[in-house]
N, C-alpha and C positions, 0 to 999 in steps of 0.2 A: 504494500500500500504506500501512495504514496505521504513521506510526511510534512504535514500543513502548518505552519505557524498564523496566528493571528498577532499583530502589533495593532494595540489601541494608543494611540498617542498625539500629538501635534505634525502639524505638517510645516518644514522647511523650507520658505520658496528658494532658500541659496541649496538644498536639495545635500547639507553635509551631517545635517542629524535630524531628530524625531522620527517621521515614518520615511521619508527617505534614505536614512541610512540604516532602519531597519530592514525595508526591505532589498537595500543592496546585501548586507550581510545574509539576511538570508537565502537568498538567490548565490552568492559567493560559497555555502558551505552546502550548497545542496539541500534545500527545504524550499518547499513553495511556500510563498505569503499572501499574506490577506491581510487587510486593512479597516480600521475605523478609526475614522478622523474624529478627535476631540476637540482639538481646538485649529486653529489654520492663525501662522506667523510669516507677520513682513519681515524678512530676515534675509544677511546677509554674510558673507565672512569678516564685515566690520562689526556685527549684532544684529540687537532686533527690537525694528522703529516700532511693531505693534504687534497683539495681538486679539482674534476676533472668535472669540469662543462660540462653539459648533450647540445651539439648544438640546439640554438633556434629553429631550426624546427625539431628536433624530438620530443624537449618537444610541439613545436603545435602538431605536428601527435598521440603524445598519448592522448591530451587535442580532438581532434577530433574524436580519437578512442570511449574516454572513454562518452562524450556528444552526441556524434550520435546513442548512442545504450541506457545509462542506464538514468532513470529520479532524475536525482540531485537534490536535495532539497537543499544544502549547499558547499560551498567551503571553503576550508580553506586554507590558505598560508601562509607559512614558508619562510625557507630562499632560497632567488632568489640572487646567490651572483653577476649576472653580471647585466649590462643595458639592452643586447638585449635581454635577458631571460625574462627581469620585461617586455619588449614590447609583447614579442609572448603571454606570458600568459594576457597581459592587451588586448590583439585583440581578444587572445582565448576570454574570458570572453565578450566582445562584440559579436561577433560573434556568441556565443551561447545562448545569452541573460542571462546572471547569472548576479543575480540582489543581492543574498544573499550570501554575501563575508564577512569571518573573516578573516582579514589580521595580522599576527603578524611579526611583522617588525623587523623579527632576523638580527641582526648586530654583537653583539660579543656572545662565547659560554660561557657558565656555567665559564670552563676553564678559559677566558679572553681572547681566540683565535680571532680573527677577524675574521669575515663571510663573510661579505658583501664589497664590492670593494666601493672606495670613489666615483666614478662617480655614481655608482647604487642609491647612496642617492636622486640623481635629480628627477632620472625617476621612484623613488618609490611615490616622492611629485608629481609630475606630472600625469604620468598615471596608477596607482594602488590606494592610498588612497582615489581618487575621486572616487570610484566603489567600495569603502567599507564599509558594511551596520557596521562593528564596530572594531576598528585596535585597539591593546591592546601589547602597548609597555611597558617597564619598564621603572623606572626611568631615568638610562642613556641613554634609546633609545629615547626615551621622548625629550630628551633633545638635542640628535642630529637632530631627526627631524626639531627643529625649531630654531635651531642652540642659545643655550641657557647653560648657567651651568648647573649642577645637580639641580632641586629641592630641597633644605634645608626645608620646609614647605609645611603646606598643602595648603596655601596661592600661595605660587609658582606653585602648580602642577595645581592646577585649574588653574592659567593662562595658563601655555603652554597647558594644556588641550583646553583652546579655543581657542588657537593658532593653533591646529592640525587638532580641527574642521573648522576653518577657510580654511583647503585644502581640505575640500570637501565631509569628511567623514563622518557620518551620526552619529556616537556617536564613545567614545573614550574610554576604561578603562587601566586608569594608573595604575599598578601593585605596593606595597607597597612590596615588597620581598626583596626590598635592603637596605626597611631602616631600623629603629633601632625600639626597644621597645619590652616590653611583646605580641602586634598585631600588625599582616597584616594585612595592611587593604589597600585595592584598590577601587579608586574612577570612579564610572560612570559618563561620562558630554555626555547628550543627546540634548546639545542646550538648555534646559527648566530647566532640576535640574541638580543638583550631589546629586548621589546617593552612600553609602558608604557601603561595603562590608568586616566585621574584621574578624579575625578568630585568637585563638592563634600562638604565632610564633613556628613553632615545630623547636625544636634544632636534627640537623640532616648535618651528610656529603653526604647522600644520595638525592640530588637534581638535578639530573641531570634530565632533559626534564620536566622541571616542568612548564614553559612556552609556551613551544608546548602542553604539557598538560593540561592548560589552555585553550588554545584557540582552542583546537580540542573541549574539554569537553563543551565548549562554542556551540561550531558550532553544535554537537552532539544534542545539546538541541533545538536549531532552527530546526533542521533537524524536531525533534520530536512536529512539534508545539509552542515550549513554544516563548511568548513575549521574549524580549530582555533579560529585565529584570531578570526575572524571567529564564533566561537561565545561565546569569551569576552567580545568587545564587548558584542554584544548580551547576554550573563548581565549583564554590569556594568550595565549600561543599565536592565535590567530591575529587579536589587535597590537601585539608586539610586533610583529612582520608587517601588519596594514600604516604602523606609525613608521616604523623603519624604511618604509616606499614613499612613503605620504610625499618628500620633497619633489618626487618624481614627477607628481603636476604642479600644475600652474592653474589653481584657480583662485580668482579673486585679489586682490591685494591686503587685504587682512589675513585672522588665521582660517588657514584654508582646511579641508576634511582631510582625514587618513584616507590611503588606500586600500577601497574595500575588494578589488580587482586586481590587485599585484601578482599574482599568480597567473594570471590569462593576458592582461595588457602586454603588447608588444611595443606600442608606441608611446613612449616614457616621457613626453614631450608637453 
């Protein structure tokens, strides 16, 4: 059979993250995608001048469209910037029984634009994290989640780590991409271990959607079978080589997107 990923998230019109970059990764690892758009952003590789949130029931109507006809193996979720949006998609997701949910808890952009609306924070702890088989915030989302400073240590992030697990979620990977050092490295908390994921830090202005890129590449791998685990290696693996090519284009004059097609592109130009 073949496997289907759904991405519910924002749409990028500079096309380097939200659902554009989910569904280039998943088209890149072998998973067909589907879409429901949440919200739609004027955006750029300089940021993003606005954005125009999609009314909670058309995004159920496409959420209904797209579950009563195709067989989901995975969802994925980006940025929901309002409250009644996080509800229709958290009833979608009941309603249709979707059980295997990657939730990445977009709050601010690459840029440093604000995503996500301050009331929305309630009703992402509330009714989304608790129906998320693995929510894989960054540092400073991390941190807003559970209403905390930045992590300074790795000592720090494993607590707010089981702080997040404490709302419900079924495992957490904290993203290491903001902090300092020769590695990335992002930590798994499954309840039982933490499990550590390094990769070199690539020096690059091209990182735009690298966290939707993450967590589609994630979802892509579930889709495909693989354990948790073993889903997130391979994602890492995956946006480590996508950042590592990323200079190879030329878009935009801001920061531009990783390369989610480094492996097939021939013209590097």
């Amino acid at each position: 059979m073949t496997p289907i990923a759904v991405t519910i998230a924002g749409s990028d019109s500079g096309g380097g993250a939200g659902i554009q970059a989910d569904l280039k990764t998943f088209s890149a690892l072998g998973v067909y995608g589907a879409s429901v758009i949440a919200a739609l952003t004027a955006q750029n590789t300089h940021g993003v001048s606005g954005i125009h949130d999609i009314p909670p029931e058309f995004v159920t109507a496409q959420m209904d469209a797209v579950f009563s006809d195709l067989a989901v193996a995975v969802v994925k979720i980006g940025m929901l910037s309002q409250a009644s949006v996080i509800e229709a998609v958290a009833d979608g997701l009941v309603r249709h029984g979707q059980r295997q949910v990657v939730l990445d808890p977009v709050m601010v952009a690459t840029s440093g634009d604000r995503l996500l609306a301050a009331d929305a924070i309630t009703a992402l702890r509330r009714s989304l994290i608790p129906r998320a088989r693995i929510i894989t915030p960054n540092l400073p989302e991390a941190a807003a989640l559970v209403d905390r400073p930045i992590a300074r240590d790795e000592d720090e992030i494993i607590e707010q780590g089981r702080l997040i697990l404490a709302l419900g979620t079924e495992a957490v990977l904290i993203k290491g991409g903001h902090g300092d050092g020769p590695e990335s490295t992002d930590l798994l908390l499954d309840g039982k271990e933490v499990h550590r994921f390094s990769a070199p830090r690539i020096a690059s202005r091209n990182t735009h959607g690298t966290g939707c890129t993450l967590s589609s590449a994630i979802a892509a791998g579930i889709a495909k079978g693989l354990d948790l685990k073993t889903a997130v290696s391979a994602a890492k693996a995956y946006v480590t080589a996508a950042l590592a090519a990323a200079d190879q284009l030329t878009i935009g004059s801001g920061h531009g997107p990783v390369h989610h097609f480094h492996r097939w592109w021939t013209n590097k130009a």
